[in-house]
C-alpha positions in Angstrom: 95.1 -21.2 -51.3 91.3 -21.0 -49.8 88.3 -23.0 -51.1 85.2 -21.8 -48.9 81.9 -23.9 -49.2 78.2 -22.2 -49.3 78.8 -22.2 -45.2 82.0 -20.4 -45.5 84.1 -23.2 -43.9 87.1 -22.9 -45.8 90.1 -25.5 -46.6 93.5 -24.4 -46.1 96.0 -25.7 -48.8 99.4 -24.6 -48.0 101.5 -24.7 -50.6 105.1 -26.2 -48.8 108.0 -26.2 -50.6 110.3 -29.0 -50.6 113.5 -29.4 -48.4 115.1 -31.4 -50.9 114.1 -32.1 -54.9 111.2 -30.7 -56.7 107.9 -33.0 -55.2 105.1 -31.4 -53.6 102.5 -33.1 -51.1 98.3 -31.9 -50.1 96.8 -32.9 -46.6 92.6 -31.9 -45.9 91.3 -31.2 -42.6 88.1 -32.5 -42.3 84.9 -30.5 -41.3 84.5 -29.2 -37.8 81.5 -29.8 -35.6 80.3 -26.4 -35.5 80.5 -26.5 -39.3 77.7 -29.3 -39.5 75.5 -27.5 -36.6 71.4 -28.3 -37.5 68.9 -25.7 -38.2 65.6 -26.5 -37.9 61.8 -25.3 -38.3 58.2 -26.9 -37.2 55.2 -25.9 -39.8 53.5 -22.8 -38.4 50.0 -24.2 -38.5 48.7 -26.4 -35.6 47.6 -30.0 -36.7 43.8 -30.3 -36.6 41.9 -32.9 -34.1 41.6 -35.2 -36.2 45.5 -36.0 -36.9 47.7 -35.3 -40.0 51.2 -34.8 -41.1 53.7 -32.6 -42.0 57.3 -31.7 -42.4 60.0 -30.9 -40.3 62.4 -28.3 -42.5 66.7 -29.4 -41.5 69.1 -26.3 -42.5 72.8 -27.7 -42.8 75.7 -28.2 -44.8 75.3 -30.9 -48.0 78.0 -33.0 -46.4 76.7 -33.0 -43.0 74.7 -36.8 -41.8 71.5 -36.1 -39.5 69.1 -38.0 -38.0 65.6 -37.6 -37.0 63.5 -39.1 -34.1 60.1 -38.5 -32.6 60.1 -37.5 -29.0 55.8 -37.6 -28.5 54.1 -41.3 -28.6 51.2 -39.7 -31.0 54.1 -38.4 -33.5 55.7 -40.8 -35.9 58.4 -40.2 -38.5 57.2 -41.4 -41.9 60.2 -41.6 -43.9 63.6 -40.1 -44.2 64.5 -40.4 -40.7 68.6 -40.0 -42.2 69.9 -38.0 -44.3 72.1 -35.6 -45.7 72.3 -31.5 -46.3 69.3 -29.9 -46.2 65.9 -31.7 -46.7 62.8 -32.3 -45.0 61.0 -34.9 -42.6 57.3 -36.1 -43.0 55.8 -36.9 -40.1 52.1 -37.3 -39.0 50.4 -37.3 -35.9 47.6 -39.4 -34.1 44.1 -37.9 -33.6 43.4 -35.9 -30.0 41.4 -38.4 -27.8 41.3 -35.4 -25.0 39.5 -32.1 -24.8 42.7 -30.5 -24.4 45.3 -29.1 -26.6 49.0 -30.7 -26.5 52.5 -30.1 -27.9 55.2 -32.4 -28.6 59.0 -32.8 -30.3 60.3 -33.8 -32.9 64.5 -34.0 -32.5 67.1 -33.5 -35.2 70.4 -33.6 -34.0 69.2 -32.5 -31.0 67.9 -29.4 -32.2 63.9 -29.7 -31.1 60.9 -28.9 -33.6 57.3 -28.4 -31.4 54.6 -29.5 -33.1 51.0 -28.1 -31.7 47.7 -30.2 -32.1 44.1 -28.7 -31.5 41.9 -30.0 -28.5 39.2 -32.5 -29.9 35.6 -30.8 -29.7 33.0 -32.1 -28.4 29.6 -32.2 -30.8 27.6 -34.7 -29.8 23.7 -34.9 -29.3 20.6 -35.5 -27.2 17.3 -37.0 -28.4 14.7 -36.2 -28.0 15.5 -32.5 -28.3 11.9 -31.4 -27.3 9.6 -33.5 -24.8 5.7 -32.2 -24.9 3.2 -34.1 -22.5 0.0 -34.2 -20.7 -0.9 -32.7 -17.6 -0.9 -35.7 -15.8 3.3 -35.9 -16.1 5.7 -38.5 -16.4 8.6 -40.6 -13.7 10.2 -42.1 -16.7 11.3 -39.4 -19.6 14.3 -41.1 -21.2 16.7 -38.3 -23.1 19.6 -40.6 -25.1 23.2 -38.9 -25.0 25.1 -39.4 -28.1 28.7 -38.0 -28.2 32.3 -39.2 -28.1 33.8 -41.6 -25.3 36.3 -39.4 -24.4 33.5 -36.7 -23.9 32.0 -35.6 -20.7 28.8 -34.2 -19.7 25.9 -33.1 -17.0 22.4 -33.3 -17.1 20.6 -30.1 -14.5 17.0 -29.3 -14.8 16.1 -26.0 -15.1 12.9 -25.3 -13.1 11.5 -27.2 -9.9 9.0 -29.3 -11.4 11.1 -31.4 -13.4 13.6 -33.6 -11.6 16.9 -36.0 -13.2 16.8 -39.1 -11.1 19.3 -41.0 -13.1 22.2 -39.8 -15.7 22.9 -37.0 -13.9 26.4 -37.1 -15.5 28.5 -39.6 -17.5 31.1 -39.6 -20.6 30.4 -40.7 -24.2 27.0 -42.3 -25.0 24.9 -42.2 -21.9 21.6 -41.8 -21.1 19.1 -39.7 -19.3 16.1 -40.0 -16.7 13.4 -37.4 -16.0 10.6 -37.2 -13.5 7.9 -34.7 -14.5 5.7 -33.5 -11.9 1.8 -33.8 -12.6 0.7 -30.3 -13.3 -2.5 -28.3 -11.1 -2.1 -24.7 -13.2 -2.2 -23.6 -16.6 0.2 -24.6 -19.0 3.7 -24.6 -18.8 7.5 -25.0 -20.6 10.8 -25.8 -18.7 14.2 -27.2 -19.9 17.0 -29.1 -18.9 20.6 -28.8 -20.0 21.9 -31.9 -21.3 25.6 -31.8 -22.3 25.0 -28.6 -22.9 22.4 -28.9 -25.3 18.6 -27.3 -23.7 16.2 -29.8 -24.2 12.4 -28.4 -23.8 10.0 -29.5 -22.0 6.6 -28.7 -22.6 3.1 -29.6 -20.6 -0.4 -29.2 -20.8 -2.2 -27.3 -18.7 -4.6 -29.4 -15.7 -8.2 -29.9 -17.1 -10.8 -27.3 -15.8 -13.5 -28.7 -13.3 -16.6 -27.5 -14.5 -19.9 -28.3 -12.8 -22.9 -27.7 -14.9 -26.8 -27.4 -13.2 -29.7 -26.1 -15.3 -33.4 -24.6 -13.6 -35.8 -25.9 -14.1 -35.2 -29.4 -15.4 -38.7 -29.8 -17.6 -41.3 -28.5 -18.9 -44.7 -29.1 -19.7 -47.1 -26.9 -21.7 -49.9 -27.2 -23.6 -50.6 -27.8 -27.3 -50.0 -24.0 -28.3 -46.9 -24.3 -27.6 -45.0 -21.1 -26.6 -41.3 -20.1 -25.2 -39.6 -21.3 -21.9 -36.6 -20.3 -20.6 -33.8 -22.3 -18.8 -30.7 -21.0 -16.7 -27.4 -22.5 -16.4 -25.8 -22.5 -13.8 -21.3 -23.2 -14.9 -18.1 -22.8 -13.5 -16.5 -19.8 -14.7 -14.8 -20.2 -18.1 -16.7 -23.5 -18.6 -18.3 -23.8 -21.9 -21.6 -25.1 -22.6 -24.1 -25.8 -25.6 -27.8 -26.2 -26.2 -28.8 -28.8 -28.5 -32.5 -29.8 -29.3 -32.6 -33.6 -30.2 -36.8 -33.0 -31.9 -37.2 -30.8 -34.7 -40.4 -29.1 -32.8 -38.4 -27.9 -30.1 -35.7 -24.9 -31.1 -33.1 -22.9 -29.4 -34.0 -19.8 -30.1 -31.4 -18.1 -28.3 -28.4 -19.5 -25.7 -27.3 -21.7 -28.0 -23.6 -21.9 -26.4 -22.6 -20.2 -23.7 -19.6 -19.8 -21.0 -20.5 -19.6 -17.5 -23.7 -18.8 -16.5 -26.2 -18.0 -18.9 -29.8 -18.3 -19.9 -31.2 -20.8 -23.0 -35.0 -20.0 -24.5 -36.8 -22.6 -26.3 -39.6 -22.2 -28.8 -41.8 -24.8 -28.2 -44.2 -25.2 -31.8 -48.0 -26.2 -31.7 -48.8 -29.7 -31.3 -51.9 -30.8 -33.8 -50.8 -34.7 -33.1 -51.3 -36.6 -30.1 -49.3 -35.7 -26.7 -45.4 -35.8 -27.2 -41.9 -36.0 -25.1 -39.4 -34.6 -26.3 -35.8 -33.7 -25.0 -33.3 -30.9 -24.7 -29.5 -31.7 -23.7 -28.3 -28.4 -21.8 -25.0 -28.3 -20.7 -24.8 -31.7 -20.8 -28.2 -32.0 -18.9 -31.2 -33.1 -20.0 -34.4 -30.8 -20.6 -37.5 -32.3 -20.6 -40.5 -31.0 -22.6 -43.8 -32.9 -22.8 -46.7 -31.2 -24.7 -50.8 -32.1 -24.7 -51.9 -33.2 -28.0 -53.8 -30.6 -29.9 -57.6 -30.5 -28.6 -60.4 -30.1 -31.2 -60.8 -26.4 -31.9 -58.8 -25.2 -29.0 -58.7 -21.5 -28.5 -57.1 -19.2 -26.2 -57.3 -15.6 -24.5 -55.7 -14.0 -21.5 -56.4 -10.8 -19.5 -55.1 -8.7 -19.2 -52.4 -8.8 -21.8 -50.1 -6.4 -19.7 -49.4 -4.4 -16.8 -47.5 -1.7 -15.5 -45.7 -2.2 -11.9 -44.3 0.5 -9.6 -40.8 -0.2 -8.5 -41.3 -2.3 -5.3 -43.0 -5.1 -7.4 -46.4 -6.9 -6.9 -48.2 -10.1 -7.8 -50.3 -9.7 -10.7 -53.4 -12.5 -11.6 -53.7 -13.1 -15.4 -57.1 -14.6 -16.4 -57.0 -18.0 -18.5 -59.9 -18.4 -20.7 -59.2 -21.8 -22.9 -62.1 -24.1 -24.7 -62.9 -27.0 -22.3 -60.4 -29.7 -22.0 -57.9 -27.5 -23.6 -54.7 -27.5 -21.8 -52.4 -24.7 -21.7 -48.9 -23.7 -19.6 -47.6 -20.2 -18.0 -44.3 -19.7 -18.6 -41.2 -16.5 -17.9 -39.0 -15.8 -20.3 -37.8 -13.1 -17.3 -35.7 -14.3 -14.2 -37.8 -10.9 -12.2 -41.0 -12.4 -13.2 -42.0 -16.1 -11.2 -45.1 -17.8 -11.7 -45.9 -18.6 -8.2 -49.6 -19.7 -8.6 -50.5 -22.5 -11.2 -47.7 -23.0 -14.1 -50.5 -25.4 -15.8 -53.9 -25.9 -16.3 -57.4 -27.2 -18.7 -60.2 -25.2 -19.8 -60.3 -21.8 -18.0 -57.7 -21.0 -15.2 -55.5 -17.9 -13.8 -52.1 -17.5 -13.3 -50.4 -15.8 -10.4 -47.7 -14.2 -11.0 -45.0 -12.0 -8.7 -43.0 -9.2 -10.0 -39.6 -9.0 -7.9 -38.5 -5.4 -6.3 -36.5 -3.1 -9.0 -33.4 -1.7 -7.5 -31.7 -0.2 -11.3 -33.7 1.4 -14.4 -37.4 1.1 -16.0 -37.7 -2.7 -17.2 -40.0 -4.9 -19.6 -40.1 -8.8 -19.1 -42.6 -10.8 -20.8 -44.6 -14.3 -19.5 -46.2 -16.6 -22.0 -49.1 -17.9 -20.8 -51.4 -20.6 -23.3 -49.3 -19.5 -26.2 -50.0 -15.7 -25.6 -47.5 -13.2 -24.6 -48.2 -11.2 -21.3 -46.2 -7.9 -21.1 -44.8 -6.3 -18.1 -43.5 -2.9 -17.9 -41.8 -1.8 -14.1 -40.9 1.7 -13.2 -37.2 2.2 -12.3 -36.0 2.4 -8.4 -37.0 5.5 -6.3 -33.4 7.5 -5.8 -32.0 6.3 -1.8 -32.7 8.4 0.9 -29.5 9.2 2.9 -29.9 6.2 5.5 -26.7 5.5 7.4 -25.4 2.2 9.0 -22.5 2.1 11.0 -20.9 -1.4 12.0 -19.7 -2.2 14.7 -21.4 0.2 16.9 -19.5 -1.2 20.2 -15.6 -1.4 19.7 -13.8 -3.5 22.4 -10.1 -2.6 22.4 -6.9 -4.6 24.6 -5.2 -2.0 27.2 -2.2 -2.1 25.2 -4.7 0.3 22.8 -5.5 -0.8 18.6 -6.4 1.0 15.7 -10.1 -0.4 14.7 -11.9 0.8 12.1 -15.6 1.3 11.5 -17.8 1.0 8.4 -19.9 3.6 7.3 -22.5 2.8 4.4 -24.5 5.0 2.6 -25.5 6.8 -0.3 -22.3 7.9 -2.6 -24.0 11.3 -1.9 -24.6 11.8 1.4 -22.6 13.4 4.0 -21.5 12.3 7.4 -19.3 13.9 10.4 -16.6 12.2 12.8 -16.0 13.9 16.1 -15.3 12.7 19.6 -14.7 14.3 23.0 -12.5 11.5 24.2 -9.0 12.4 24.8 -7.3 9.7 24.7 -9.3 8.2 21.1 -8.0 10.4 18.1 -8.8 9.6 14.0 -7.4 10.6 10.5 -8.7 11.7 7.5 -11.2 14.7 8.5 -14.3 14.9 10.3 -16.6 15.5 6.9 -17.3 12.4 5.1 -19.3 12.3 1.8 -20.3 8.4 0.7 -19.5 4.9 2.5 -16.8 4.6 3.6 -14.1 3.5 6.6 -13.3 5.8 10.2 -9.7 4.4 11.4 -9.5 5.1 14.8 -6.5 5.4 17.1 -7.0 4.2 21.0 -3.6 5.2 23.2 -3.0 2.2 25.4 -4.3 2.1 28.8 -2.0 1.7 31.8 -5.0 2.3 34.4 -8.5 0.5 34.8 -10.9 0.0 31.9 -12.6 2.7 30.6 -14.9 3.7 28.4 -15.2 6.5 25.3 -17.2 7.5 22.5 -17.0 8.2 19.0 -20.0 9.9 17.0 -19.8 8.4 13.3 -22.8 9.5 10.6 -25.0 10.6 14.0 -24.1 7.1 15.5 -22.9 7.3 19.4 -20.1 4.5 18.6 -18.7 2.8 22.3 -15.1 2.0 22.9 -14.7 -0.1 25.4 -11.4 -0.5 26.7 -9.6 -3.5 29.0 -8.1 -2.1 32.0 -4.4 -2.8 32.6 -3.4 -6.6 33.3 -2.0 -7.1 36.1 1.8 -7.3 36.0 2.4 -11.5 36.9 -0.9 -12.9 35.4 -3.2 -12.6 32.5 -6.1 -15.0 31.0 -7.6 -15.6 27.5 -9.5 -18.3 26.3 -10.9 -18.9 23.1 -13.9 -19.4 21.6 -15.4 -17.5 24.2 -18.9 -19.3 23.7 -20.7 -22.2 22.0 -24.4 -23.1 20.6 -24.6 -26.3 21.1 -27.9 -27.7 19.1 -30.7 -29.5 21.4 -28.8 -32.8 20.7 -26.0 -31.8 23.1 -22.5 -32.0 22.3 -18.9 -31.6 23.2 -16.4 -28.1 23.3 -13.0 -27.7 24.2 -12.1 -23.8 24.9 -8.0 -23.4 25.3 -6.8 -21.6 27.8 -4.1 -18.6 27.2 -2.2 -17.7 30.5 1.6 -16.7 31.7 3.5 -19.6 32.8 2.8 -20.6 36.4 -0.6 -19.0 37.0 -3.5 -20.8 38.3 -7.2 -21.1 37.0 -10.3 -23.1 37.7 -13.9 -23.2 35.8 -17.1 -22.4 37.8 -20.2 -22.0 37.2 -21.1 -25.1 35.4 -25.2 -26.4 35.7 -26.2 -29.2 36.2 -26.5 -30.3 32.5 -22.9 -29.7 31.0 -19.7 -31.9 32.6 -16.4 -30.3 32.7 -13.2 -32.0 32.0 -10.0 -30.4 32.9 -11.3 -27.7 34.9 -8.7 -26.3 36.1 -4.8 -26.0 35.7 -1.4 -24.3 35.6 0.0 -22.4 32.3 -1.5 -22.5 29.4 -4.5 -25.7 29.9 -7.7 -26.6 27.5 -11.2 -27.4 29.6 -13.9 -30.0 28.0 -17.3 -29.0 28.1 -19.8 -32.1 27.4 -23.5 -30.6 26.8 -26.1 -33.1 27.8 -29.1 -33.5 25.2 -31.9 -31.1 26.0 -35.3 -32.4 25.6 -36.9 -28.9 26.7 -37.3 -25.1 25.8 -33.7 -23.3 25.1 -31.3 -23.0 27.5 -28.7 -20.4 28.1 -25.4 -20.9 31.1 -22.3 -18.7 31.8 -19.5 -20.6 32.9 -16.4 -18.5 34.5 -12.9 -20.2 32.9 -9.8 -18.7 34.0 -11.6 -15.6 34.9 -13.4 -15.4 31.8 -17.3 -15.7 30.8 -17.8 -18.5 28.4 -21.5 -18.6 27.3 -23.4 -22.0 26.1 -26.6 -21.3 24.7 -28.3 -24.4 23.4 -31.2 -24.6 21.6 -34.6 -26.3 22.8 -35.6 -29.5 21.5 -37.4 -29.5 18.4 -37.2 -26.0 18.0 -37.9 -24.6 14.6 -35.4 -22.6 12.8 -36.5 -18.8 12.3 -33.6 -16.0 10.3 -33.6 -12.7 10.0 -31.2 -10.0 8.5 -30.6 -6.6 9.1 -30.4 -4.4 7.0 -31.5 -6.1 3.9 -29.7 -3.9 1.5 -26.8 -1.7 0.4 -26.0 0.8 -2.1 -22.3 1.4 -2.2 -20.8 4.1 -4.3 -18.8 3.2 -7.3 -15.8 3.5 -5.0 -16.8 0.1 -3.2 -17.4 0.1 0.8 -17.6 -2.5 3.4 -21.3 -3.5 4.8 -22.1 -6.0 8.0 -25.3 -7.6 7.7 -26.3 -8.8 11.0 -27.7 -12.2 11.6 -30.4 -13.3 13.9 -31.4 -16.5 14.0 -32.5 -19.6 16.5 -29.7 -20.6 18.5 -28.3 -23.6 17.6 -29.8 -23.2 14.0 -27.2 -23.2 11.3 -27.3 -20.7 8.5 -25.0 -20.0 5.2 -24.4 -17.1 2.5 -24.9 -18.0 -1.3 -25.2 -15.9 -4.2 -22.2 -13.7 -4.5 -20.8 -12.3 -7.6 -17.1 -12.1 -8.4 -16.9 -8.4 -7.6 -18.2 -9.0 -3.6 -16.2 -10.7 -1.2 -18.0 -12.1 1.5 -16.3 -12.6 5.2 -17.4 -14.7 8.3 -20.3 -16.2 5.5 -21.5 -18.6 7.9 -22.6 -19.9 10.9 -24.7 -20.9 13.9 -27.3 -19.0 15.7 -27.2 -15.5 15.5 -24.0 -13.8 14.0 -22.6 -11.5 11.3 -21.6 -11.2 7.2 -19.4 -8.6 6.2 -19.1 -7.9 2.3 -16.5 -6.0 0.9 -18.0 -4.7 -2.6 -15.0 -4.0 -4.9 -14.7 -0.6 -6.9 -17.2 -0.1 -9.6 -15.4 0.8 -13.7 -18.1 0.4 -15.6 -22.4 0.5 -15.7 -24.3 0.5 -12.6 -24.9 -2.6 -11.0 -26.7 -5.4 -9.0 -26.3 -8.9 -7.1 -29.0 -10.7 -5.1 -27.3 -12.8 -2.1 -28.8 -15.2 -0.3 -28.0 -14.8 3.4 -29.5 -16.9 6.0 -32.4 -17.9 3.8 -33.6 -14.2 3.4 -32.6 -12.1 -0.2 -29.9 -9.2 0.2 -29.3 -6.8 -2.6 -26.9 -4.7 -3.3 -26.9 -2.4 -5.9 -23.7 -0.3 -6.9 -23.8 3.1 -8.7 -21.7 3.8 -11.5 -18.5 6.0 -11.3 -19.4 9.5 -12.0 -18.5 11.4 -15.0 -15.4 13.2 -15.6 -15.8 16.5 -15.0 -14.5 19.7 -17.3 -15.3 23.2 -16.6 -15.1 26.9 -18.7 -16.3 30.5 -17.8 -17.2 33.1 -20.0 -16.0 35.4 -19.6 -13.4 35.3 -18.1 -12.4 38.9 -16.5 -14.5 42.3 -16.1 -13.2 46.0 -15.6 -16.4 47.6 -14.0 -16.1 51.3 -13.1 -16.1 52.9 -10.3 -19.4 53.1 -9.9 -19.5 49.6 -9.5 -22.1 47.5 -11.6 -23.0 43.6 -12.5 -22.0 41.3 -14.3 -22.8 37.9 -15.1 -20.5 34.7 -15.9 -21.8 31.3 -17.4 -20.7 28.3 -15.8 -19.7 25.1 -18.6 -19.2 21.5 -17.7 -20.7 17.7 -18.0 -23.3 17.2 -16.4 -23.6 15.9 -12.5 -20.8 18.0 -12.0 -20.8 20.0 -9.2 -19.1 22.9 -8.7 -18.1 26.1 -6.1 -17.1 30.2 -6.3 -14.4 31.2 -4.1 -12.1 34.0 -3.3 -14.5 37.0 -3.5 -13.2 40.0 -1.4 -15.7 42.0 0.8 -16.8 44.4 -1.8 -18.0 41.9 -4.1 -21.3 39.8 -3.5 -21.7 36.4 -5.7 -25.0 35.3 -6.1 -25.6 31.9 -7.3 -22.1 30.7 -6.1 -22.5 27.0 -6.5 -24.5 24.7 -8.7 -24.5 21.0 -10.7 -24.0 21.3 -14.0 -24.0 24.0 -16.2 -25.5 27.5 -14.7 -24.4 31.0 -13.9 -22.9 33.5 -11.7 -23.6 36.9 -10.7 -21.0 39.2 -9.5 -22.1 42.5 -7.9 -19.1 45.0 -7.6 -19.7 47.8 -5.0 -19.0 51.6 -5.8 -15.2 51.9 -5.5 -14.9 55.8 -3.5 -10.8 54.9 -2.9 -8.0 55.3 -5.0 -8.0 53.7 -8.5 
């Protein structure tokens, strides 16, 4: 007989007949290993960070014993470590201390269930999370790390102005150090990543330096009253306000202002005694002090107005006051100075001079004892095509150059290039219309120096050229002269030279001592100028083979400038212009006065010399700057661009017949435009070609006597 369990192991009872008698016996065989083998399963889910349990499922037969034991330290069996048949384990596990994921076993029988437990995460945080500060920076910027001990971290700074100098990395809680650089520009933001968290870092931009000066600093007028105006002179971008601390004193216009700019008071009539009052301008103070009023005083000028021409004059007003009145002349015009008296009692004149007008018609007004003088000046005479070329002598090294020469003049006028000189060539065309730049190409010069010529806008133009050094030795030194003032004084000129070659200095009078006269290589030389207590003084000293001029000036000598030319018109396209310089020798000089859209080069310096300003392309209305240039006004006054030009024809075709005929075409487009007719075969004549503007053509077609 077979009994088979749920596993199919089956018990074999033989049924064994007796050898002797009628008694029967039963024997059992006990269950096999293989019988009682283990199944087992882990749960399918991984355990979170944070720990847990679960169960551990055991597949066997009921009568088979098993045991249960945790093979991983952070796994523990919680109950039911024995047991019988199938059932279950609980277990539960530690939480992950590591940023890494790990496994472990759990053994039943030795069959092996893995259990799987997620990495621990790392969410920690850094305060503060945003830094914002002053311009002036900070060494000591403390960021506080929060986040688990078993967490690691780095602190990096993201831009170059902001530094970690300590907590540069760490685990857990930590903290960190910044050093923030004091900042010079506008304002700006950076970070640092702090266990990966961006922390932002934001600082102010540096204060602007503004200077503020205001012209002139008082005023005093009569009882009348009247108007005065004040100019402010401000760093770009810098704001500014005009505030009158007397109620008989009001701004009547430039209250506020950024930059430069120009206040006007209204000054009322004083019937009291004399006053004081006080005007802060730009943070400078403004101060007006009236007469008190006179009995019955009355006023008249003459003449009330006056028309100028264009080059300006000086005009003479005519004051006629009661006695012991006084009274005050005052611009409300920068083009308009009162050069004579500003003030006066009873009756007076006032001198007053009307600068040069280089753009259109103008009206300025002067008040003068509380009446209003007019001025009305003509607009500047169109410019005659004048040209100046700079430099007019060109030297140029052996090995050959490419220099370039300036051309200014009117946007209109028109100007050739040419030159005879083989071995001096230029680009860009030999007609010219406006100012503008020749570039010139010199070949380099493997013979003795030479000499060649250049015409430029009816200019001969010289270029002089080295000859070839020789081949073992060549000299330069530098500066190549000196103007000493009549105080003496001390030069050192470095010399330039191959290695090994020789020089001396010669030539030296009797007044200047030379130190380190001569040498080997490249050497310096000392020149000590003795004081000069005569007229000026002029010496050519040879060093290293080259001419080194002193020219000293004579003692006590007064300082005379000059400039040449004293003006320029560029086109709106901009141009390059050298003013030359003239002055005493050892007489120091400086260029002031330039506007944002002129860049001036070589601005200062001693005895004569030269300026060169580059005037910058014009976008918008025609205009003008005054500069200052060794004492002596230059003005330049820049056209505006010219129109854009369109064009149409009507009409636009014509069939004549063979007899030939006329025919007329009108000629469209803005005006200042020029334009041209082109292309006309032999048997057709144009009249009236070309024009500015709109206008006409006439086309006159000969009799055809050829084929159709």
């Amino acid at each position: 007989m077979r009994i088979c369990g749920r596993f199919f192991f089956c018990l074999l009872l033989p049924l064994m007949a007796a050898c002797s008698g009628s008694s029967t016996s039963t024997s059992v065989v006990g269950p096999t290993t293989e019988r009682c083998a283990v199944a087992v399963s882990a749960p399918a889910a991984p355990i979170g960070p944070g720990g847990g349990t679960g169960t551990i499922s055991v597949d066997t037969a009921r009568e088979c014993q098993w045991s249960a034991s945790a093979e991983a330290t952070w796994l523990s069996i919680m109950s039911g470590a024995t047991g019988q048949g199938t059932s279950t384990v609980p277990f539960s596990a530690a939480p992950n201390r590591s940023t890494s994921a790990r496994r472990g076993t759990i053994a039943v029988n030795g069959q092996r269930a893995e259990i799987t437990q997620e990495a621990a995460t790392c969410s920690g945080s850094v305060s503060p999370a945003t830094v914002n500060l002053g311009p002036a920076g900070d060494d000591d910027v403390q960021l506080t790390v929060t986040e688990q001990e078993f967490c690691a971290w780095t602190a990096v700074s993201r831009v170059s102005w902001i530094s970690v100098t300590s907590g540069g990395n760490g685990t857990g809680n930590g903290e960190v150090r910044l050093n923030v650089a004091a900042n010079t520009g506008p304002a700006r933001t950076g970070s640092v990543d702090v266990a990966g968290r961006e922390v932002v870092i934001t600082q102010a931009a540096a204060p602007a330096q503004c200077t503020f000066s205001i012209s002139p600093a008082s005023l005093s007028t009569g009882a009348a009253g009247g108007t005065a105006a004040v100019t402010v002179t401000a760093s770009p971008n810098c704001a500014w306000a005009a505030i009158s601390e007397d109620p008989w004193i009001a701004v009547s216009s430039g209250a506020t202002g950024v930059g430069g700019g120009t206040v006007t008071l209204q000054v009322s009539s004083n019937s009291g005694s004399a006053r004081t009052g006080r005007v802060t301008i730009a943070g400078q103070t403004y101060t007006v002090t009236q007469a008190g009023a006179a009995a019955s005083c009355s006023y008249s000028i003459s003449p009330a107005s006056a028309s100028v021409d264009s080059a300006g004059a000086s005009q003479t007003v005519s004051v006629t006051a009661t006695n012991g009145c006084a009274w005050s002349a005052v611009s409300n015009v920068t083009w308009i100075v009162v050069t004579g008296a500003a003030n006066g009692t009873g009756n007076g004149s006032v001198t007053l001079t009307v600068a040069p007008n280089a753009g259109g018609s103008r009206t300025g007004t002067v008040t003068i004892a509380g009446q209003t003088y007019s001025v009305t000046q003509s607009a500047a005479a169109p410019p005659q095509c004048t040209f100046t070329v700079a430099p007019e002598s060109v030297p140029v090294a052996a090995a050959g150059g490419s220099p370039s020469v300036d051309v200014t003049t009117g946007s209109s006028c028109t100007w050739s290039v040419s030159t005879s000189t083989t071995w001096i060539t230029f680009s860009g065309g030999s007609s010219r219309t406006g100012s503008g730049a020749v570039q010139l190409t010199v070949a380099s010069n493997t013979g003795s120096a030479r000499t060649g010529t250049v015409s430029i806008a009816g200019r001969t133009v010289s270029i002089e050229q080295a000859g070839a050094p020789a081949p073992s030795c060549s000299f330069s030194i530098n500066p190549t002269s000196a103007s000493p003032p009549a105080a003496g004084g001390s030069t050192t000129v470095a010399v330039t030279t191959t290695s090994g070659c020789t020089w001396t200095t010669t030539g030296a009078p009797s007044w200047i001592t030379v130190t380190g006269g001569s040498g080997a290589g490249n050497g310096s030389v000392t020149l000590a100028v003795q004081a000069n207590t005569g007229t000026a003084r002029t010496a050519t000293l040879t060093i290293a083979g080259q001419s080194f001029v002193v020219t000293q000036a004579a003692a006590g000598a007064t300082c005379t400038y000059s400039i040449n030319p004293t003006s320029a018109s560029p086109p709106a396209a901009g141009g390059s212009t050298t003013v030359a310089v003239t002055a005493t020798a050892g007489c120091a000089w400086t260029t002031t006065g330039a506007p944002t859209w002129i860049t001036v080069t070589g601005g200062s310096g001693t005895g004569n010399g030269s300026v060169t300003l580059a005037v910058q392309a014009n976008t918008g209305a025609a205009r003008t700057a005054t500069l200052t240039i060794a004492g002596q006004s230059f003005v330049v006054t820049q056209a505006a661009p010219p129109p854009a030009c369109s064009y149409s024809i009507n009409p636009t075709s014509a069939s004549p017949t063979a007899a030939g005929g006329s025919t007329a075409v009108a000629v469209t487009t803005t005006a200042g435009c020029s334009w041209t007719t082109t292309g006309a075969p032999t048997w057709i004549t144009v009249t009236g070609g070309s024009g500015t503007g709109n206008g006409s053509v006439t086309l006159a077609v000969q009799a055809n006597t050829g084929a159709p």
